[in-house]
SEVEX-280700 format. One line per field, with one value per residue (C-alpha): residue number from 1; residue in one letter; chain; x negated, y negated, z. Coordinates in steps of 0.25 Angstrom, whole numbers, plus 5000, padded with zeros to 4 digits. Example, Ala and Ser with C-alpha at 12.3 -4.5 7.8 and 13.67 -1.06 7.14 Angstrom:
BEGIN
resi <- (1, 2)
resn <- (A, S)
chain <- (A, A)
px <- (4951, 4945)
py <- (5018, 5004)
pz <- (5031, 5029)
***
This chain:
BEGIN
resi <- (1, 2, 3, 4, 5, 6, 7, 8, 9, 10, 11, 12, 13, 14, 15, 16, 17, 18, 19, 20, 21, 22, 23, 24, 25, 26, 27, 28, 29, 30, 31, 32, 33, 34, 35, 36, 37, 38, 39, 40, 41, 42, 43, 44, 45, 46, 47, 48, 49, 50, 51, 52, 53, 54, 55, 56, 57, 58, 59)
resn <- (X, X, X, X, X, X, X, X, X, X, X, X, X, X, X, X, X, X, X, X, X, X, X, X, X, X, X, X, X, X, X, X, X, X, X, X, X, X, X, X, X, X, X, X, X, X, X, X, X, X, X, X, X, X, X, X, X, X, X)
chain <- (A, A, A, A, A, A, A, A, A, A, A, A, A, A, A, A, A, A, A, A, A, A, A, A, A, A, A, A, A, A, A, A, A, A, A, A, A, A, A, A, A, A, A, A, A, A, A, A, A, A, A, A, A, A, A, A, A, A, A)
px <- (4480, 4487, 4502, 4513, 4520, 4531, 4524, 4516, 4528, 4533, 4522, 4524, 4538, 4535, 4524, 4532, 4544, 4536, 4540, 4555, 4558, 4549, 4555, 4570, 4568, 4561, 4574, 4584, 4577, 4578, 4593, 4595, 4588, 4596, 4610, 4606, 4602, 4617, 4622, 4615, 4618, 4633, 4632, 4625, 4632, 4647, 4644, 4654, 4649, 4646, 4655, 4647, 4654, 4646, 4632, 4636, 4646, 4639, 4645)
py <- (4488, 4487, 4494, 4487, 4487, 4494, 4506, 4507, 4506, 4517, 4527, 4525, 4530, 4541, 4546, 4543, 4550, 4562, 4571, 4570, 4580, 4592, 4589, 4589, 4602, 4608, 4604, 4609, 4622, 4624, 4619, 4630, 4641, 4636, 4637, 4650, 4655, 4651, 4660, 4671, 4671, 4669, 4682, 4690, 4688, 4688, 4700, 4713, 4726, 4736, 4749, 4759, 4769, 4760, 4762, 4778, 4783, 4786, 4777)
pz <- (5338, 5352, 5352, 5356, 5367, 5363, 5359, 5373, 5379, 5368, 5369, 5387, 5385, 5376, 5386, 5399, 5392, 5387, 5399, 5398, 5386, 5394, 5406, 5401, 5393, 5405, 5414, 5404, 5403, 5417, 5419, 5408, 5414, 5428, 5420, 5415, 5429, 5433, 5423, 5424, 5440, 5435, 5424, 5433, 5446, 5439, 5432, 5433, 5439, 5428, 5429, 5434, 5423, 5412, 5418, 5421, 5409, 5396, 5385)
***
């Protein structure tokens, strides 16, 4: 029996709209790794000096 319409017009969105959810994860992992790039650069470039006592003294 032929199909509708309405469901090739369905099954043509579901397939034309498959590659949206990988590519949206794929662009929020990388916003995430971007953010936590910036972060890491902030920690580690506002970061104190360590005494040189602490390294050398024993505790």
């Amino acid at each position: 029996m032929p199909r509708s319409r309405r469901e090739l017009r369905l099954e043509q969105q579901q397939q034309r709209g498959s590659w949206h959810w990988p590519a949206g994860i794929a662009i929020g992992l990388l916003v995430m790794i971007l953010v936590n790039l910036v972060f890491i650069f902030i920690a580690v470039s506002g970061a104190d000096e360590v005494v040189p006592s602490y390294n050398i003294e024993a505790r």
